[in-house]
N, CA, C and O atoms as CSV, one atom per row, in Angstrom:
chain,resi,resn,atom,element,x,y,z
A,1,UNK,N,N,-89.126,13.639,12.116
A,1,UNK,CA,C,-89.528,13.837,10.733
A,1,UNK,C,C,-89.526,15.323,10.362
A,1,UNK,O,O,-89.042,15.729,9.306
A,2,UNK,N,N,-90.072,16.087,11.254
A,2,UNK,CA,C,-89.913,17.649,11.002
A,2,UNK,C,C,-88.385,18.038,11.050
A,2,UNK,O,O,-87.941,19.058,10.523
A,3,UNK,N,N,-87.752,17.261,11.628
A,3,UNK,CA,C,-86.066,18.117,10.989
A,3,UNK,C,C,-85.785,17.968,9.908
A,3,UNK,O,O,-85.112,18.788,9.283
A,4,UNK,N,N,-86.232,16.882,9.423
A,4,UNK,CA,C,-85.646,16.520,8.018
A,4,UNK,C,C,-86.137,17.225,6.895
A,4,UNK,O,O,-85.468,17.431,5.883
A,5,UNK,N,N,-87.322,17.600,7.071
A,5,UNK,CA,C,-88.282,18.355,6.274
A,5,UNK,C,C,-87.542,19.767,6.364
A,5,UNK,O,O,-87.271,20.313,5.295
A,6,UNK,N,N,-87.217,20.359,7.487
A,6,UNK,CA,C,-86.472,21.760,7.926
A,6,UNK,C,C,-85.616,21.583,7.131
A,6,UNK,O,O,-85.503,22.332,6.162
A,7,UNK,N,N,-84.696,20.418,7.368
A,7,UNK,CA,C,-83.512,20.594,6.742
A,7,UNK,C,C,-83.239,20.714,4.898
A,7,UNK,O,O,-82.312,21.120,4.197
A,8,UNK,N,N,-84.741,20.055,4.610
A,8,UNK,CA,C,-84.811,20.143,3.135
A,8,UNK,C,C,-84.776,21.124,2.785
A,8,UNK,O,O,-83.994,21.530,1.926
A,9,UNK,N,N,-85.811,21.924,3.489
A,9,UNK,CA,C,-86.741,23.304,2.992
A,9,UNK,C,C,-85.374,24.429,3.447
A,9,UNK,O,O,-85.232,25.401,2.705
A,10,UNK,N,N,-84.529,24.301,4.489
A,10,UNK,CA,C,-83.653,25.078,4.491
A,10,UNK,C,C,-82.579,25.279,3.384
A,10,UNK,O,O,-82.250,26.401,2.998
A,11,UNK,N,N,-82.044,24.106,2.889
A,11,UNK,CA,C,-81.225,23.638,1.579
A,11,UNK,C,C,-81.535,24.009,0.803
A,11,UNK,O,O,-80.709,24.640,0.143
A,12,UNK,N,N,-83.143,23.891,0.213
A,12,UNK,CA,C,-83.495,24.827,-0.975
A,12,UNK,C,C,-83.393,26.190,-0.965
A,12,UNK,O,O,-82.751,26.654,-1.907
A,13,UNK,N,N,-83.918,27.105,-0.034
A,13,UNK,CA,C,-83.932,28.240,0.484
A,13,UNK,C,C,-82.516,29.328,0.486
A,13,UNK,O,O,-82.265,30.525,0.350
A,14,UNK,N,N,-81.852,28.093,0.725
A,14,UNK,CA,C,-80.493,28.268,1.447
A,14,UNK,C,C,-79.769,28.798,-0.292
A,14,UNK,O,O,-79.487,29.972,-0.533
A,15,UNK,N,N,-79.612,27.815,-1.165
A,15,UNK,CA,C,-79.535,27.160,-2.328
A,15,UNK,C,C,-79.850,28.702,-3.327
A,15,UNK,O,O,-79.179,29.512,-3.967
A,16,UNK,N,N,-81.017,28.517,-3.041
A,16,UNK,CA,C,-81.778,29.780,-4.038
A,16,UNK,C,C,-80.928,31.205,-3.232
A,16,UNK,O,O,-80.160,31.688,-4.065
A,17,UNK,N,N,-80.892,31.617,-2.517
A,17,UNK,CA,C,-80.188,32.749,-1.979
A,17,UNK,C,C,-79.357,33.086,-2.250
A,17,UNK,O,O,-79.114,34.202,-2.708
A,18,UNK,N,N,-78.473,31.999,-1.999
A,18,UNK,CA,C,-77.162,31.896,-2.720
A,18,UNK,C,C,-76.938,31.979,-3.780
A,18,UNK,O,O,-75.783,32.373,-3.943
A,19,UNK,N,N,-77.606,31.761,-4.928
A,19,UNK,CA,C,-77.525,31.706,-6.461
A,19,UNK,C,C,-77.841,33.291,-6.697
A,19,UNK,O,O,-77.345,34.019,-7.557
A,20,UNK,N,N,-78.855,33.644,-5.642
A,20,UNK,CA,C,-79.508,35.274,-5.885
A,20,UNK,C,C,-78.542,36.299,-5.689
A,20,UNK,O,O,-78.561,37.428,-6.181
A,21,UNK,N,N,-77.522,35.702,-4.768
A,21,UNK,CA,C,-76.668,36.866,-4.056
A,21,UNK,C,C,-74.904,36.174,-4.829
A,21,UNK,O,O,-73.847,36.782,-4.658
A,22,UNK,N,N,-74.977,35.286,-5.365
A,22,UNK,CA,C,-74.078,34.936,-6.362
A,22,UNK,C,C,-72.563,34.574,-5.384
A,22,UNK,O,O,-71.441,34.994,-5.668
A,23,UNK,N,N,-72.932,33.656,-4.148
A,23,UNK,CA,C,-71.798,33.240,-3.289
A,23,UNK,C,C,-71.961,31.723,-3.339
A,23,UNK,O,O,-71.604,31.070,-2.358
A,24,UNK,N,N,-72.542,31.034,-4.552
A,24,UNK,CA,C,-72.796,29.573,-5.109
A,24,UNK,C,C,-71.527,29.029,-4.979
A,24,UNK,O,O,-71.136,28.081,-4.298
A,25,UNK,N,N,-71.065,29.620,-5.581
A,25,UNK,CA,C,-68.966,28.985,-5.422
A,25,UNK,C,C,-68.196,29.239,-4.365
A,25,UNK,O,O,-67.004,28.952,-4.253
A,26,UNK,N,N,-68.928,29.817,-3.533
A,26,UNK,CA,C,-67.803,29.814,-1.834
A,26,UNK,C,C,-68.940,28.988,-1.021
A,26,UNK,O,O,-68.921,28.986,0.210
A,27,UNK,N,N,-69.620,28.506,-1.525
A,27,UNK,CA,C,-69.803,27.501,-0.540
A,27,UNK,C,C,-70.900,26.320,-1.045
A,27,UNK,O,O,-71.561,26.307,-2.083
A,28,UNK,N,N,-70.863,25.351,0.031
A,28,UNK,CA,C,-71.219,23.849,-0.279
A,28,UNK,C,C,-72.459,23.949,0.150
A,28,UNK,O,O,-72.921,25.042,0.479
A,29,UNK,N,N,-73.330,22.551,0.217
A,29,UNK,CA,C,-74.161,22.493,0.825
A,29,UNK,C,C,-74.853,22.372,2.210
A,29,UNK,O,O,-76.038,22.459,2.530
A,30,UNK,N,N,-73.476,22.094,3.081
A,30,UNK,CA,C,-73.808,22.176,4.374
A,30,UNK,C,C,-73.927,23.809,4.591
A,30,UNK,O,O,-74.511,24.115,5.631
A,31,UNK,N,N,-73.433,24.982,3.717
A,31,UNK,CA,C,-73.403,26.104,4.512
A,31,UNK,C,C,-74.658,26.428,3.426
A,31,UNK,O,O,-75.485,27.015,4.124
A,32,UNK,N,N,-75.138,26.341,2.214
A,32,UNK,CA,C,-76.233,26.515,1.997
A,32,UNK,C,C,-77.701,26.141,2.778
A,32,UNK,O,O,-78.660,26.844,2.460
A,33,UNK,N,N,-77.859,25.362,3.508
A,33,UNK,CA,C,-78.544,24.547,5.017
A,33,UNK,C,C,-78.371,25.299,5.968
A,33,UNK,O,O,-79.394,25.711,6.515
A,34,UNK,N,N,-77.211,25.688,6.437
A,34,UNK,CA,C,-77.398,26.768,7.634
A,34,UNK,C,C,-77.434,28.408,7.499
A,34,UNK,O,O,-77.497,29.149,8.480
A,35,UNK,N,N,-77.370,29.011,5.690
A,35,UNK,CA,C,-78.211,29.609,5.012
A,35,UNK,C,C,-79.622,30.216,5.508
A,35,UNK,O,O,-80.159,31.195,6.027
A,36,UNK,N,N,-79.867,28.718,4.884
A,36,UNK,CA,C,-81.569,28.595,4.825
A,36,UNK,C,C,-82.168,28.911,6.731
A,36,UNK,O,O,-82.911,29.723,7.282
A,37,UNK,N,N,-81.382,27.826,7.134
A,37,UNK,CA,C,-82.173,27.830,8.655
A,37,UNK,C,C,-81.819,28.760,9.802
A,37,UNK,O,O,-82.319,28.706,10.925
A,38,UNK,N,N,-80.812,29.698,9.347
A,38,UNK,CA,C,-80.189,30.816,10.264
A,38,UNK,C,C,-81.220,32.127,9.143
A,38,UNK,O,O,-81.520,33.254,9.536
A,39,UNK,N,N,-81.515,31.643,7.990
A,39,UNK,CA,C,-82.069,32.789,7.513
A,39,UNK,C,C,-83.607,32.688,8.050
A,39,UNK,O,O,-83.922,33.628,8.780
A,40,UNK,N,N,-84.543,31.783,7.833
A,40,UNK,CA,C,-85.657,31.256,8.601
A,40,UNK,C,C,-85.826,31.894,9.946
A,40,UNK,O,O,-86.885,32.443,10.249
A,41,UNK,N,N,-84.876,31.835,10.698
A,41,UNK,CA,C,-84.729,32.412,12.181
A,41,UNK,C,C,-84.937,33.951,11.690
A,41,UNK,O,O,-85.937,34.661,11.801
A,42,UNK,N,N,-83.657,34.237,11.107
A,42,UNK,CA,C,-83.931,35.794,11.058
A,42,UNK,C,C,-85.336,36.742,10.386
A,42,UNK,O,O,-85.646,37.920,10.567
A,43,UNK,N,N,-86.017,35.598,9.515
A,43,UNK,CA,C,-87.183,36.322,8.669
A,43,UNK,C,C,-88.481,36.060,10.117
A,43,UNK,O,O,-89.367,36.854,10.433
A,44,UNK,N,N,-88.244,35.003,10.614
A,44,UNK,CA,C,-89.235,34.755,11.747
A,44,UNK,C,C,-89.425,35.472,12.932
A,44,UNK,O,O,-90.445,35.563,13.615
A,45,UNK,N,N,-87.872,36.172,13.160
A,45,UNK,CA,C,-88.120,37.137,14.399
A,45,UNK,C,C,-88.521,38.518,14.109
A,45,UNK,O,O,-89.223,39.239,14.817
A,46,UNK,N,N,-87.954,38.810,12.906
A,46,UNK,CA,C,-87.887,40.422,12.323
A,46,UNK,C,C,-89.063,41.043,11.192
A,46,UNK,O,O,-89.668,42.092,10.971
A,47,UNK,N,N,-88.909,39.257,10.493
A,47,UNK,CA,C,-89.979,39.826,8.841
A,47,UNK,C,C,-91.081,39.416,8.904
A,47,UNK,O,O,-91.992,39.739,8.141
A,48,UNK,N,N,-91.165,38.514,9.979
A,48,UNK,CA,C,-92.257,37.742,9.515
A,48,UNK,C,C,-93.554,38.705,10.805
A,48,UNK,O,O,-94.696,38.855,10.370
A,49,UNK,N,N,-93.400,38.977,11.519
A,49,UNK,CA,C,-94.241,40.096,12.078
A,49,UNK,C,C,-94.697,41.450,11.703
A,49,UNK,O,O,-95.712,42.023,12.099
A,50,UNK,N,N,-93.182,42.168,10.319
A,50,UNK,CA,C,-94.340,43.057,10.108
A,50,UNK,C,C,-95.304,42.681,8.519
A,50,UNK,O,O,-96.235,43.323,8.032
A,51,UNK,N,N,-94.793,41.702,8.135
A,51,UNK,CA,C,-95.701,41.389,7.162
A,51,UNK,C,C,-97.037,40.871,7.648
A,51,UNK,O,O,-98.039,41.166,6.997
A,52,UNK,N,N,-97.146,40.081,8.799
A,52,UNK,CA,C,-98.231,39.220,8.861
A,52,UNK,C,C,-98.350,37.988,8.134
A,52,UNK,O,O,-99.358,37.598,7.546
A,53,UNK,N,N,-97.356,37.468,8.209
A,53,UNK,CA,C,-96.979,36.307,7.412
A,53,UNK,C,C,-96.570,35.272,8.487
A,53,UNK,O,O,-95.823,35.674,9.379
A,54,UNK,N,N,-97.034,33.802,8.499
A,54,UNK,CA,C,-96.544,32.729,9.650
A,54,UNK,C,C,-95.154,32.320,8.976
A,54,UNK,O,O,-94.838,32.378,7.787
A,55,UNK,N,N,-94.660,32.031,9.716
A,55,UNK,CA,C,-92.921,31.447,10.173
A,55,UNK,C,C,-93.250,29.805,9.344
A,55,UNK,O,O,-94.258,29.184,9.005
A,56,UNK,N,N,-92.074,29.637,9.293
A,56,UNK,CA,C,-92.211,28.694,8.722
A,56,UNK,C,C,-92.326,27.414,9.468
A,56,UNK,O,O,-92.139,26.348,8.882
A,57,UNK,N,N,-92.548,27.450,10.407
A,57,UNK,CA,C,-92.571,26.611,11.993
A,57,UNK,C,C,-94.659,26.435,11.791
A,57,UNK,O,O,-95.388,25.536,12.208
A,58,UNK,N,N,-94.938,27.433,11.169
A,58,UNK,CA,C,-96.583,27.037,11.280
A,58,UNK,C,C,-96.896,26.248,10.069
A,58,UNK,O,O,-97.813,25.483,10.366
A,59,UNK,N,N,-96.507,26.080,8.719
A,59,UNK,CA,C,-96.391,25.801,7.466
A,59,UNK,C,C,-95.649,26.104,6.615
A,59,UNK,O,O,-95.044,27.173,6.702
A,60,UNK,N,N,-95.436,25.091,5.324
A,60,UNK,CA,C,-94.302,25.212,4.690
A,60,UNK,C,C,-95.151,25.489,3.586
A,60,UNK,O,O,-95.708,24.572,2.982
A,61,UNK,N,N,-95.311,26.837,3.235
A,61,UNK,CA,C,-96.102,27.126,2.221
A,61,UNK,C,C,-95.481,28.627,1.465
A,61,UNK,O,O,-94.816,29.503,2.019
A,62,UNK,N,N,-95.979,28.571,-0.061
A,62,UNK,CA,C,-95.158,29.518,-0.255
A,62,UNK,C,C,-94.857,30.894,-0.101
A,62,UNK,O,O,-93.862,31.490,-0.516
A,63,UNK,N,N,-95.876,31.361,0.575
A,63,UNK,CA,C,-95.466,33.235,1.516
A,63,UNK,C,C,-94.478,32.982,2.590
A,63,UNK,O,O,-93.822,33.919,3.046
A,64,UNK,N,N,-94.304,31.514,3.110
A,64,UNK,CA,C,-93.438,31.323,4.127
A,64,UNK,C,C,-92.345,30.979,3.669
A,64,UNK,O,O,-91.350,31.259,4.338
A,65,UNK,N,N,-92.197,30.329,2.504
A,65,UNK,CA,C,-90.809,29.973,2.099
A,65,UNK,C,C,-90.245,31.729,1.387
A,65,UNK,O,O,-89.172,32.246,1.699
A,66,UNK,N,N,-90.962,32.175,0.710
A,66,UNK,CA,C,-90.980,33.087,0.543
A,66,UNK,C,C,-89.943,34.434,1.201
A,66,UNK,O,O,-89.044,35.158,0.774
A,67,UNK,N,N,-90.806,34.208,2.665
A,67,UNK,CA,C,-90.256,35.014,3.859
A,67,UNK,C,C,-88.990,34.640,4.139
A,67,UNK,O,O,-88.092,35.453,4.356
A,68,UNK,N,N,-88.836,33.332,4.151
A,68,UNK,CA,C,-87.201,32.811,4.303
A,68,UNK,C,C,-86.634,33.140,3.609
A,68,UNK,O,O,-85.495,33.525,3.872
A,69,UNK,N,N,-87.270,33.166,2.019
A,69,UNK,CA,C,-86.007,33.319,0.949
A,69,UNK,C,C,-85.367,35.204,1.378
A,69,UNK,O,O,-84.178,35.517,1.437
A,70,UNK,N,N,-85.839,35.585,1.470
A,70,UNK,CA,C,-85.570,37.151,2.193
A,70,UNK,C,C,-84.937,37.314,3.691
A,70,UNK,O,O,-84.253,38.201,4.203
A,71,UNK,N,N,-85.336,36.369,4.057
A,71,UNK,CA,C,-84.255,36.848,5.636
A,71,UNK,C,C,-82.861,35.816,5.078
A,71,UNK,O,O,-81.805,36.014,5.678
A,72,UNK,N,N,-82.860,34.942,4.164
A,72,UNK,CA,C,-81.176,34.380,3.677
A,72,UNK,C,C,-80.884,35.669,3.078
A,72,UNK,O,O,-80.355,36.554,3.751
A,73,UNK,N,N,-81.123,35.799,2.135
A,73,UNK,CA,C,-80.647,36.884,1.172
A,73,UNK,C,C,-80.658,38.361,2.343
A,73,UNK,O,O,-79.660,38.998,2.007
A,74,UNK,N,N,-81.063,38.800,3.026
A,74,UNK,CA,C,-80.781,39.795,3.928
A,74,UNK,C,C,-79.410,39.011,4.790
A,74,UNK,O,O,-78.349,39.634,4.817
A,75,UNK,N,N,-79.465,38.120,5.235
A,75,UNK,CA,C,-78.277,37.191,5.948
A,75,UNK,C,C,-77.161,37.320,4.875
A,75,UNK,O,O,-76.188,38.073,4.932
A,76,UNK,N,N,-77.458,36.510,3.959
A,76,UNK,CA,C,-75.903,36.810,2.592
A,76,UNK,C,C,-75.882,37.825,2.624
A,76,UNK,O,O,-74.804,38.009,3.188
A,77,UNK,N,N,-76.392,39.026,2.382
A,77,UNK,CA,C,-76.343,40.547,2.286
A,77,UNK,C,C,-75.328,41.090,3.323
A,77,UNK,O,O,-74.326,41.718,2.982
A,78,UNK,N,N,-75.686,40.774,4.774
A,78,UNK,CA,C,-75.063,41.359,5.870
A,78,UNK,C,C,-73.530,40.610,5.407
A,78,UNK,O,O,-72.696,41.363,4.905
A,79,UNK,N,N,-73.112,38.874,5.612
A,79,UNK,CA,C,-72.267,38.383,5.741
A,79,UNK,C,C,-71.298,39.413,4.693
A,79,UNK,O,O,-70.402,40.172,5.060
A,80,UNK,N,N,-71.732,39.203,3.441
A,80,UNK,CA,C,-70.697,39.876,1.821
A,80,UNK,C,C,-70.536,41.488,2.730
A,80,UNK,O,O,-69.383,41.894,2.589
A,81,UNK,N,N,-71.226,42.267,3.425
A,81,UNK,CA,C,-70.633,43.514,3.934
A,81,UNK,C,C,-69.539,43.513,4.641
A,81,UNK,O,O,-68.618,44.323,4.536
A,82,UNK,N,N,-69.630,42.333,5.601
A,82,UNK,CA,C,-68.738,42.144,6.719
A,82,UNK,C,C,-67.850,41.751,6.336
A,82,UNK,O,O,-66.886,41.986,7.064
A,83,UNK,N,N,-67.572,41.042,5.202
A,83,UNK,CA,C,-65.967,40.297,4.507
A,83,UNK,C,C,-65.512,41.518,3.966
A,83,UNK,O,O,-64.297,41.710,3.940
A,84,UNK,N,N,-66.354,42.452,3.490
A,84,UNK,CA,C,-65.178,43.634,2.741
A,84,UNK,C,C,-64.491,44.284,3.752
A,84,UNK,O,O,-63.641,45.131,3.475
């Protein structure tokens, strides 16, 4: 049951990032999902310690979705550098 929930909360996450960083039209929803949950990883190892903020692995609440929406959008950020 918790993947499915991941997988929601990643999709949205994923979703919103994408619209923020304006790469909505290069990609679908399976890569908006691994977005979200490769961005999750990255806000959990890096952001989410110096804020003092729990991962989204402790609750799905909104300083944590939050934190995700910032390690996608740091993730889209890096990827759009690396294509130029």
């Amino acid at each position: 049951m918790n993947l499915i929930i991941y997988l929601i909360a990643g999709a949205i996450v994923g979703y919103i990032a994408s619209r923020i960083m304006h790469t909505n039209s290069q990609q679908g929803l399976l890569l908006d999902i691994v977005v979200g949950v490769i961005g999750a990883f990255v806000s959990g190892y890096f952001i989410s310690p110096l804020l003092g903020i729990g991962t989204i692995n402790d609750a799905i609440t909104l300083p944590t979705m939050l934190v995700t929406l910032l390690g996608s959008v740091v993730l889209l950020w890096i990827v759009k550098m690396v294509r130029r």
